[in-house]
C-alpha positions in Angstrom: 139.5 58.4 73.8 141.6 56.5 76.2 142.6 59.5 77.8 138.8 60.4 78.6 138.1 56.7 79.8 141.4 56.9 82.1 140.2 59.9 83.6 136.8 58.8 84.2 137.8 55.3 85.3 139.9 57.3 88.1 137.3 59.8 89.2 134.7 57.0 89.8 137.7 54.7 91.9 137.7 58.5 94.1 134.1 58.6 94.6 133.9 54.6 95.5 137.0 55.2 97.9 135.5 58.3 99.5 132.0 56.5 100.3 134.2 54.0 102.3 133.0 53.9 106.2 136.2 55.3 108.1 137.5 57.4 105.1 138.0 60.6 106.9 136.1 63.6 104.5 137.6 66.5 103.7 135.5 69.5 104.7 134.7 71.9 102.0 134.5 75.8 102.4 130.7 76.8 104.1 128.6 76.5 101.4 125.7 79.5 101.2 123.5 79.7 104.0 120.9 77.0 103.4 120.0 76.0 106.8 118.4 77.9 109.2 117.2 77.9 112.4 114.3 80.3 114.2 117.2 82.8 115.9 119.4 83.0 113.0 117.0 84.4 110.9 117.6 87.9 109.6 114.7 89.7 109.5 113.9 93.3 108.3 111.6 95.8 107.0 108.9 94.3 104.6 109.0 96.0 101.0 107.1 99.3 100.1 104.1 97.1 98.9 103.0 95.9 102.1 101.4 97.6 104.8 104.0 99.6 107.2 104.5 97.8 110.0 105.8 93.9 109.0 109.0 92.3 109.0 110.7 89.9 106.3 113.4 87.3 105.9 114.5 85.9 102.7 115.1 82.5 102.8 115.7 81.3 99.6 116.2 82.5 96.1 115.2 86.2 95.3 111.2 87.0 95.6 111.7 89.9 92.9 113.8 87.8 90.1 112.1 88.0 86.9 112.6 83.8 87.3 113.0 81.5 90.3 111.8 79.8 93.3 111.7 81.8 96.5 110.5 81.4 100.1 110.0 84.6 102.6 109.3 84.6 106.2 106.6 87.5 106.8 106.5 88.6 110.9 103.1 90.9 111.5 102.4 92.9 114.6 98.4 91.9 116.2 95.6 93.7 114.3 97.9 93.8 110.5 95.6 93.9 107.7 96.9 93.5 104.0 94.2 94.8 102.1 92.3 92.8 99.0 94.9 92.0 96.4 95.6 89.3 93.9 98.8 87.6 92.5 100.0 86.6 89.1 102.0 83.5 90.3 100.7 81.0 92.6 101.2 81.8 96.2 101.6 79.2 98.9 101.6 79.6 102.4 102.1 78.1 105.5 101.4 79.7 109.5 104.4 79.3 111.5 102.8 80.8 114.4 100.1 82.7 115.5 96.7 82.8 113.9 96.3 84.4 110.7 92.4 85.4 109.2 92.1 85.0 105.6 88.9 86.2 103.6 88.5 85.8 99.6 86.7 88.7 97.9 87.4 92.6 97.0 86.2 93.8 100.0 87.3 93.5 103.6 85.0 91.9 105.9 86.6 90.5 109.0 82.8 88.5 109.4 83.5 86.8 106.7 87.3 85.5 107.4 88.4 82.3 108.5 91.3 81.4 110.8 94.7 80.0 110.1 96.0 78.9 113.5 100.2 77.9 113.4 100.8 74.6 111.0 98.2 75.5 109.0 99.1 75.8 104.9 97.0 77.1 102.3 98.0 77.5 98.7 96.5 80.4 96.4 96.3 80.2 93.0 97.1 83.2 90.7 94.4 85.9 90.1 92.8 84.9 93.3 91.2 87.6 95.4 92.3 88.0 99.1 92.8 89.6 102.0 94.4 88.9 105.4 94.9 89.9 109.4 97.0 89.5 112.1 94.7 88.1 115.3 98.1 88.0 117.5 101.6 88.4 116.3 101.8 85.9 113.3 104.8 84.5 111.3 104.4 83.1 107.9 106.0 81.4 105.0 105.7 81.7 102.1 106.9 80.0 99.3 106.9 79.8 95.2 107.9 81.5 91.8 109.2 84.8 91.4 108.5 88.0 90.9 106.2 88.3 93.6 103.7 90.8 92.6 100.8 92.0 94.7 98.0 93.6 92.9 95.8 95.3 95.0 92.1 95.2 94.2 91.7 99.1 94.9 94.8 100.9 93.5 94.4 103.3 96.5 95.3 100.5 99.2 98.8 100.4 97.4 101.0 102.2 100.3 104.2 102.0 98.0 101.9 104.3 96.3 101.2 106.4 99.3 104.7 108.3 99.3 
């Protein structure tokens, strides 16, 4: 019991002593990338499940974990389309730039889509139908729980499929 005290007693004197002003601080190892800024960011092709054509960074976490939090940086050339789908997990996303056209429903009907121009965010929740287009060359994040799944409304719009 004293033994336990001692050695807490000590390790809380360390952390007072290091939050001095003018303790010098020893630099650990470099942590994992968690910082990044817009050139350092690795992108690549997207996965078989989108369209050909699109570019992704991982941020964060992994998108296809059976558990976890993720966030994805999706680049699209002008005139993408991702055909209707839906996901099981909530999907949240926000337009770094570009403007990106959004439309709810099983069909695609560029009349009927409204513009995301850059800092816009929109969240969908799961089973939620939708489809989306590049106007220009558009990056977006996404963020939220893995697995990503996309689901698309006609099975035949699948291009992992397609092979």
């Amino acid at each position: 019991m004293k033994r336990n005290l001692c050695l807490l007693l000590t390790l809380m004197a360390g952390i007072c002593w290091m939050s001095q002003p003018g303790v010098p601080h020893v630099r650990a190892a470099a942590p994992e990338k968690n910082a990044f800024t817009p050139d350092t960011i690795e992108y690549g092709p997207a996965p078989p499940f989108l369209p050909p054509g699109a570019h992704l960074a991982v941020l964060e976490g992994n998108p296809l974990a059976p558990i976890g939090d993720y966030t994805v940086r999706l680049k699209m050339p002008a005139g993408y389309r991702i055909p209707p789908h839906w996901h099981p997990q909530r999907e949240n996303v926000t337009v770094i730039s570009g403007t990106l056209k959004v439309g709810m429903g099983d069909h695609f009907d560029e009349t009927k889509m409204m513009a995301f121009p850059a800092g816009s965010f929109a969240y969908l929740d799961p089973d939620m139908h939708h489809y989306a287009m590049a106007t220009d060359e558009v990056t977006i994040q996404i963020h939220g729980t893995s697995p990503v799944q996309i689901n698309y409304v006609n099975p035949d719009d699948d291009p992992s499929r397609k092979k």
